[in-house]
N, C-alpha and C positions, 0 to 999 in steps of 0.2 A: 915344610909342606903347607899350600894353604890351608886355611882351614875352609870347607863348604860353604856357604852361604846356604840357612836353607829361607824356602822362602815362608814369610809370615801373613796371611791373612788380614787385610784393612779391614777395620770395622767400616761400616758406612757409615758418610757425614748423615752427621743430625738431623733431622728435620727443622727447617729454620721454624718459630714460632710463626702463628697465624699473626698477619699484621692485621690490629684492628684499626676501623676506618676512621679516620682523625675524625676529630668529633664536630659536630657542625653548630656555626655561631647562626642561633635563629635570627638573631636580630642581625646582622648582615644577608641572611638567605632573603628576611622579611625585605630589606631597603631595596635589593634586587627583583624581587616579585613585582613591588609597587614600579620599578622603574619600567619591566618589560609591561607589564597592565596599562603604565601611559603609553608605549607604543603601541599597545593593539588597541587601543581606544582613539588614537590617532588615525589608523589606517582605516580602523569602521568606519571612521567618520571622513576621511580622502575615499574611500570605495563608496559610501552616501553620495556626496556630494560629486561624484561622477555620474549614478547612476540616476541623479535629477539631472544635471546636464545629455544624458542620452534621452531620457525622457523630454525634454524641452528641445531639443533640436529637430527631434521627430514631430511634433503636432503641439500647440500651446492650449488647442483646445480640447486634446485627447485628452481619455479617461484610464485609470490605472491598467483596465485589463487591454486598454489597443497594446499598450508596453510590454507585457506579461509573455514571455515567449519561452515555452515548456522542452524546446530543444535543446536551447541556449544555459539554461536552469540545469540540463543532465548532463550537458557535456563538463560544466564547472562542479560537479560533483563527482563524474567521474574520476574528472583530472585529481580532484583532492582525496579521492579514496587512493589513487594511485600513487602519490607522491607520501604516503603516510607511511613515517618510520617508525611509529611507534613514539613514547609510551601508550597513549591514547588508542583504543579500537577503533577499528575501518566504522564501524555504527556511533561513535560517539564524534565523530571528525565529521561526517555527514549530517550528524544530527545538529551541529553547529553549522555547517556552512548554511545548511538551509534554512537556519533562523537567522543568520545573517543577511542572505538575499530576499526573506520573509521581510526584512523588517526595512529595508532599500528601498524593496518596492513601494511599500504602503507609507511612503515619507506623504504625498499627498490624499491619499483617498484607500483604505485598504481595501483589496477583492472581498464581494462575497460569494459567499461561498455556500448553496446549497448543498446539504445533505439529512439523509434520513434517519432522524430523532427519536426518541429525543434524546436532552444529553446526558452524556455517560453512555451511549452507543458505542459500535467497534469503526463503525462507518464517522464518526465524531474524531475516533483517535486516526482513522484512514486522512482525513481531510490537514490533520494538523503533522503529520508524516510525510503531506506529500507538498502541501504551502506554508508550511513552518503557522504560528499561532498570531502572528502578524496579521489575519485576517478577521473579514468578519465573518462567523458560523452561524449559518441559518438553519435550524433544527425544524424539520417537518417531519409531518404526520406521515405520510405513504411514500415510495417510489414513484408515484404517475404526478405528487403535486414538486418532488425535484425536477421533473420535466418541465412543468408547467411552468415555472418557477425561472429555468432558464429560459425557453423559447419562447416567455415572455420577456427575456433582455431584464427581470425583475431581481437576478440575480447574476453574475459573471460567469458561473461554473458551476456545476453539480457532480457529489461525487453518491454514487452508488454499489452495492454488491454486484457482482456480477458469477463469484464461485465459488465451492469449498473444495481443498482439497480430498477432506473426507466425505460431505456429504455432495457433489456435483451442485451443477449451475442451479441459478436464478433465475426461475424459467421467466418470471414478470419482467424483470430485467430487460430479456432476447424479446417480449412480447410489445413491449413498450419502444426499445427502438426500431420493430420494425414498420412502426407507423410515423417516428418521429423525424424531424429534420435536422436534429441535430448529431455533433459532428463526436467522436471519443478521443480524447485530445492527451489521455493522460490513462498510467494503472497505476497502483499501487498495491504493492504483495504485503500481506500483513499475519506475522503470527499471533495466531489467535490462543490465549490462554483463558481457561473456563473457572470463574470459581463460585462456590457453595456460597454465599451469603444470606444475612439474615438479621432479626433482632433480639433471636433467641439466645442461649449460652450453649447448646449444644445440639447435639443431632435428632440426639431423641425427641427434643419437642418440636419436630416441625410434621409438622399435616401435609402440606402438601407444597408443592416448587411451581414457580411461576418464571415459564423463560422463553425465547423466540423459538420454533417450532425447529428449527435449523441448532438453534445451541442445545434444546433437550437430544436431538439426532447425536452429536456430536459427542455428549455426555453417556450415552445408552447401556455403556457396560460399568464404568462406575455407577450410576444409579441403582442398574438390577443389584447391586454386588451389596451395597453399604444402606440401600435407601427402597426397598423394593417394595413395599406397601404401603407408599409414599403416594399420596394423589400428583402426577404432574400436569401442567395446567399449559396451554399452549398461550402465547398471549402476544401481541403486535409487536413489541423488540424486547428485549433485555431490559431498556431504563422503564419501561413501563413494568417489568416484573420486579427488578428493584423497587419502583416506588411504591407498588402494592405490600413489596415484603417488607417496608417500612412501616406502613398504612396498618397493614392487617395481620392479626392476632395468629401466629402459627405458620404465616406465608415464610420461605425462604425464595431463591433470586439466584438463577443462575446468569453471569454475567463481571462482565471485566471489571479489572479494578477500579477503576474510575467513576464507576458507577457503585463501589461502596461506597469510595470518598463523598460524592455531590449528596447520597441519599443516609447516609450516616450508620450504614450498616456493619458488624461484624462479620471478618471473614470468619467462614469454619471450616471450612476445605479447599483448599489451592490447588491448583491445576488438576482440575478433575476429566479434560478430556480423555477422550479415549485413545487418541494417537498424540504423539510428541514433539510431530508433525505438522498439526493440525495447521494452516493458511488458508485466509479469503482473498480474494485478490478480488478489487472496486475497479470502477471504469470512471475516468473523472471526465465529463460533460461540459462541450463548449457548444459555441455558434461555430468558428470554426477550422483550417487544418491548417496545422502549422507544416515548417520545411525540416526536411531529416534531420537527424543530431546524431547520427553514424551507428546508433545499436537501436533500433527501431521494431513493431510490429505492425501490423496490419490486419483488421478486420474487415472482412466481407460482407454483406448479403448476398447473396446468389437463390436463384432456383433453376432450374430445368421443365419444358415440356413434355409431359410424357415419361414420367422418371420409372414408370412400373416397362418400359420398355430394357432389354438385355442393353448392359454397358453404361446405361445413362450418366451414372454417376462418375464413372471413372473417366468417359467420355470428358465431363466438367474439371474435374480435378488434373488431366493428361497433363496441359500446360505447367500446372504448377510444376508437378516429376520434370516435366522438360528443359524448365529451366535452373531446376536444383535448388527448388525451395523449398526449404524448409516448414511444413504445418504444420502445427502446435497444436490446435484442437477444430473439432468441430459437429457443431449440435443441426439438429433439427426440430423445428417445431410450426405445428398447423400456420399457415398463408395467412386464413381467416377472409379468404378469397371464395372457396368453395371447396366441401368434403373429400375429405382424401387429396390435399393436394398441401406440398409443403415446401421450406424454406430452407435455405442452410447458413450457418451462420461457419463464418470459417477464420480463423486467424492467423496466421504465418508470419516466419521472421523475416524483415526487409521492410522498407517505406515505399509507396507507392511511385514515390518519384523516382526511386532507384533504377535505370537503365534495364536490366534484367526481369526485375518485377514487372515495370512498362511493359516491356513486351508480353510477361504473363498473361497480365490482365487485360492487355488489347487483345491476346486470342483469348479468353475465358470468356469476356464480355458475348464474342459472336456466340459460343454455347451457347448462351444464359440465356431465359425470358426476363429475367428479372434478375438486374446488375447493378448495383450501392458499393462505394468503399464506405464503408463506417467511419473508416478514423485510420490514420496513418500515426504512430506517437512513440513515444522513449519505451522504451522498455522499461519496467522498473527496476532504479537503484538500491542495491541493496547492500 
């Protein structure tokens, strides 16, 4: 008789051991580094030496900013945030190309570059964000002498505040172009991070903060919270509240890092905003409008006769719904024409040249008494 077979239970196979990773020869990893470094130090310099021959083909007497074309600059950043596989973040691949077309361009002559000072500004780190550090930075005193400054042709470009996310626009800003000739060619969206600085060692001994009227806003519930019988002091930007809290016995300095670096201050509190969120987005200032670069916006001035009349305004804006555009914001502030009578500032997504838009803005214009595009420009890369 056979005998049964009964059946028996397999252990499970093993776990094979962890293979650890062959171990790596620095000094061949090193011989390699250096080999790829000569290649990209090759192609910097074949991408230079194109980008003088683009520039001499066009004009032998033109100046760096005839070259300087802010459509052409976003689309080549776009392309490289989109091709990026990694290791490297979408913000560090960007922040490279852009000092590589920074530094292309100003092979003969670098842009300058107005903005509002002085330095260790956020508007300082906005200008070097958005033309790589290849430039030259002309640090001034007010918003009305960046104007000046450009549509004197005494500068290439001007870059200024235009909004907070948390505390709304710059009313000088919308007040200033609406008297100006000049064109808004450029933005850049910038997160803004607040911090406590000083020359003291701690918290206790500060008197009182000295910071832009817009960054003590921005700070307001940390302050009440940790600092509340604090004298705070309103004062022209941040670098001038850093240099006072360098200056003066008890001042602390609310204001970005850059401006402890330049003024030699100690942080004591890092990111003191109130939101985590917090962004200013700058308007960067030319003579004048460049051609789409395929993600674009558009700023308006507009106003209407008679706006206290039923509809007016909707009446104005119909077109834009009509053709399915997209608006994004939009303010009003006094003409400076005559009492009670005002402005609108209007932004939407599209470039002016755009087919669609066209049409918009050929019926919006017949609304209008008063018809300006500001600026047709990139949207910001981010």
């Amino acid at each position: 008789m056979a005998r049964k077979r009964t059946s028996r239970s397999r252990a499970p196979p093993a776990a094979p051991a962890c293979a650890s990773p062959a171990p790596v020869d620095l000094e061949q990893a090193r011989v390699r580094i250096d080999a790829i470094d000569e290649k990209i130090h090759q192609l910097i310099n074949d991408r230079a030496r194109l980008a003088q021959l683009v520039g001499i083909s066009k004009t032998r007497d033109g100046r760096t900013v005839d070259f300087y074309r802010p459509e052409r600059e976003a689309q080549v950043l776009r392309m490289a945030r989109a091709r990026n596989a990694g290791p490297l973040r979408d913000e560090e691949i960007l922040r490279l190309f852009r000092e590589i077309m920074s530094a292309c361009l100003a092979q003969q002559e670098p842009l300058k570059v107005a903005f509002l000072g002085p330095e260790g500004t956020f508007t300082q780190t906005a200008v070097f964000t958005h033309f790589g550090h290849s430039v030259r930075a002309l640090p001034l005193a007010s918003i009305d002498e960046v104007f000046h400054e450009v549509e004197a042709a005494s500068a290439d470009f001007g870059v200024v505040p235009i909004e907070n996310s948390t505390e709304g626009t710059v009313n000088h800003t919308l007040d200033r172009l609406l008297g100006s000739p000049l064109k808004i060619c450029g933005e850049v969206e910038l997160r803004i991070h607040h911090h406590l600085m000083g020359a003291m060692s701690s918290l206790g001994r500060i008197q009182r903060i000295c910071s832009h009227p817009q960054s003590l806003a921005q700070c307001r519930i940390w302050l009440e919270e940790h600092l509340a019988n604090v004298e705070l002091v309103a004062v022209s930007s941040n670098a001038e509240g850093a240099r006072r809290a360098r200056d003066e016995s008890g001042t602390a300095a609310i204001a970005g890092e850059t401006a402890a670096e330049v003024y030699g201050l100690k942080m004591l509190a890092a990111q003191i905003e109130d939101r985590s969120d917090n962004t200013t987005r700058f308007f960067v200032l030319g003579r004048k409008l460049f051609a789409p670069s395929g993600e674009d916006r558009t700023t308006l001035l507009v106003s209407v006769s008679h706006t206290d009349a039923p509809g007016a305004l909707f009446r104005l804006l119909e077109p834009l719904a009509k053709h399915r555009i997209s608006m994004t914001r939009i303010e009003s502030r006094p003409s400076h024409r005559r009492k009670w009578d005002y402005v609108f500032f209007i932004d939407f997504e599209g470039h002016a040249d755009d087919p669609h838009v066209a049409k918009a803005l050929e019926a919006l214009k017949k609304r209008s008494s008063l018809f300006r595009v500001l600026g047709s420009y990139p949207r910001a890369v981010l």
